[in-house]
N, C-alpha and C positions, 0 to 999 in steps of 0.2 A: 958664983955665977949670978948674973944680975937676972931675974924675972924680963921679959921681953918686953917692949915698950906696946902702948896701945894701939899708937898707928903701924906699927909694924906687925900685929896683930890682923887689923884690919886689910892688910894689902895680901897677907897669906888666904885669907876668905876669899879675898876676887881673887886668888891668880886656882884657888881649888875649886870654887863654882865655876868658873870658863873652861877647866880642866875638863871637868865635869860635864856639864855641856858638851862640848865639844865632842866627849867621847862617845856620849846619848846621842848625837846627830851621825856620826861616823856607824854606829853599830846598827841603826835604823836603815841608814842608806844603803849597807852591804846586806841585809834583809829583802831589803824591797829588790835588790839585783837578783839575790840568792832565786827567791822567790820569779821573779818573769824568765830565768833563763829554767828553771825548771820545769815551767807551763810551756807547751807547745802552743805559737800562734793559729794551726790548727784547733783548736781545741775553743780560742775564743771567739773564730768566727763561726764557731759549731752552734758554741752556745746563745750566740746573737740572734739567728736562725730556730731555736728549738722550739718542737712543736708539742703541747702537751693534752695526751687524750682525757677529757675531764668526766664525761658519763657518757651509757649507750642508751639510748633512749629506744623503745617498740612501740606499734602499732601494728594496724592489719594488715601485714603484709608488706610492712617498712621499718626501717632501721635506723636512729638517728645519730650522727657521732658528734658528738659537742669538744670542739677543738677550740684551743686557745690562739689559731692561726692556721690561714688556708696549709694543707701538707698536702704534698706530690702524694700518689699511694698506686700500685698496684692490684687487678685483680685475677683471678682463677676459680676454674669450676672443677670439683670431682663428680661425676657419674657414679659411683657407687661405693662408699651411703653418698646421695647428691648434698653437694654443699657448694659456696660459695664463699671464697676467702679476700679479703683486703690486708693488705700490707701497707702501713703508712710510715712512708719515709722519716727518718730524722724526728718522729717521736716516740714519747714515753709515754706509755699506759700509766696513769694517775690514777686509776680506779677503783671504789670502795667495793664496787660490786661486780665479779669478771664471771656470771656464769646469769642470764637474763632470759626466762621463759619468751617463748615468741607468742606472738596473736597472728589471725585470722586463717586458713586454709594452708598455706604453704608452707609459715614461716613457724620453726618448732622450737629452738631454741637459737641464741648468742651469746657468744664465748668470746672474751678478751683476755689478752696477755701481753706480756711484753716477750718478741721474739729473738731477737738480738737487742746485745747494750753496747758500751762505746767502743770504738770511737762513733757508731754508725748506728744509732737506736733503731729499732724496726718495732710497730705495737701492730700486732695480727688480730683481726677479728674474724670470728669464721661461724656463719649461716649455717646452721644445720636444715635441711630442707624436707617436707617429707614429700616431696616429689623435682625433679626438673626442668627449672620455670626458665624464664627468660629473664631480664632484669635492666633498671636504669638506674646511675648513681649521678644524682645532680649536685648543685653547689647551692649555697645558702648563706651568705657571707662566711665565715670561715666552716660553718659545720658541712657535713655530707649527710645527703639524703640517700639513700637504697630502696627502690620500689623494685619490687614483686611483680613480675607481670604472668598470670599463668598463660599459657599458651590455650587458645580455643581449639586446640586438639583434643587435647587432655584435661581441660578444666573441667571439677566436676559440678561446676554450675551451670556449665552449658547444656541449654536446652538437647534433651534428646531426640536424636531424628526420628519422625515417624516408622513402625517398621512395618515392613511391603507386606501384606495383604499375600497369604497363598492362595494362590489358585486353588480356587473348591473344583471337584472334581465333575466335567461332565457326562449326565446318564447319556448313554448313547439311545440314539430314538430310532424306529425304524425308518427307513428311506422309503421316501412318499414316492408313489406311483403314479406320473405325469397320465394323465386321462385319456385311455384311446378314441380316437373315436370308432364311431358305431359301423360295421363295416356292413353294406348293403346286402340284404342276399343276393345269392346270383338264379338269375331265373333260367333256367333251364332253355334252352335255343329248341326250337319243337324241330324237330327231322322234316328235311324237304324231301316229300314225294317225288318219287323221277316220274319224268315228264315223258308219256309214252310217242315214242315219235313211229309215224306211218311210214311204215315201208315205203324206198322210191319205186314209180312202177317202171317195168321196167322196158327200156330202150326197146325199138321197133328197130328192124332194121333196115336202112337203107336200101328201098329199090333198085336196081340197076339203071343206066339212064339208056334213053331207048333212043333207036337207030337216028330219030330227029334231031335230039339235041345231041349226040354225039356231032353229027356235021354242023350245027349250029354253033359249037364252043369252037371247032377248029376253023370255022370262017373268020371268028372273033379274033382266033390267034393271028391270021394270016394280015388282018387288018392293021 
């Protein structure tokens, strides 16, 4: 058998490197398929979207969340122990340090976590309060602010109101006696003497009238 010739050597080489080839490109290609029908298109517009919680920052009576991008979030209050909770949408607590003493009057401690993971990340942080205050959550290019606001009911910085004055008790005094006046004496009325009266004396009695004037009255009559 005769050794193969050179150029027919050479033409075995290309027709095994295109082979070659050819099969590195086919095997790549049904990868890259394998692979996106695997990944849900959900999934990549999740991640376009994701928001990552990076630190929580305190001060006196606020809370700062340093996000990688504004996040939708939720809030809620418990009454007893009082707290205050945030739930932020569509991220992920990135956090070295998830338990952060609090400052000034209300605010006692902050807790982070991550509360749910995918498809639908939820990062909870939650206020422990040591009383319940009222509160504003503002925006700051993407982080979030949390102010404290205690209520002037119940702040214990608020001035206290003066307190009332009890009535001291009063001595009862005697009741003054309006001034009479002086009342005149009464002078005795002296007794009136009766008044001695004289006897009338007494009546004469009439004469008879005598034989002249008797005919004298009856001339009178006749006339």
């Amino acid at each position: 058998m005769r050794p193969p010739s050179t150029r027919r050597l050479h033409r075995l080489r290309r027709l095994f490197r295109r082979a070659t080839l050819e099969a590195s490109r086919r095997l790549l290609a049904s990868g890259l398929s394998a692979s996106i029908a695997l990944t849900p298109g959900a999934v990549f517009a999740a991640d376009s979207n994701r928001v990552s919680l990076q630190a929580v920052e305190t001060a006196a009576d606020q809370v700062t969340l340093k996000l990688t991008a504004p996040a939708k979030y939720n809030t809620f209050v418990t009454a007893n122990p009082p707290r205050l909770v945030l739930e932020l949408l569509n991220t992920e607590a990135d956090l070295a340090v998830k338990v952060i003493e609090g400052k000034g009057k209300t605010l006692k401690r902050v807790r982070a976590g991550q509360f749910a993971g995918e498809p639908s990340p939820i990062a909870r942080i939650v206020l422990d309060l040591n009383k319940a205050v009222n509160y504003r959550v503002g925006v700051n290019g993407s982080d979030l602010i949390v102010k404290l606001e205690a209520d002037a009911a119940t702040d214990d910085t608020a001035k206290e109101e003066p307190k009332a004055e009890e009535p001291k008790p009063v001595e009862a005094k005697a009741p003054v006696k309006a001034p009479v006046a002086p009342v005149a004496p009464v002078v005795p009325i002296p007794a009136v003497k009766p008044v001695a009266v004289a006897p009338a004396a007494p009546m004469k009695p009439t004469p008879a009238p005598t034989e002249g004037a008797q005919r004298l009255r009856g001339w009178m009559v006749q006339v």
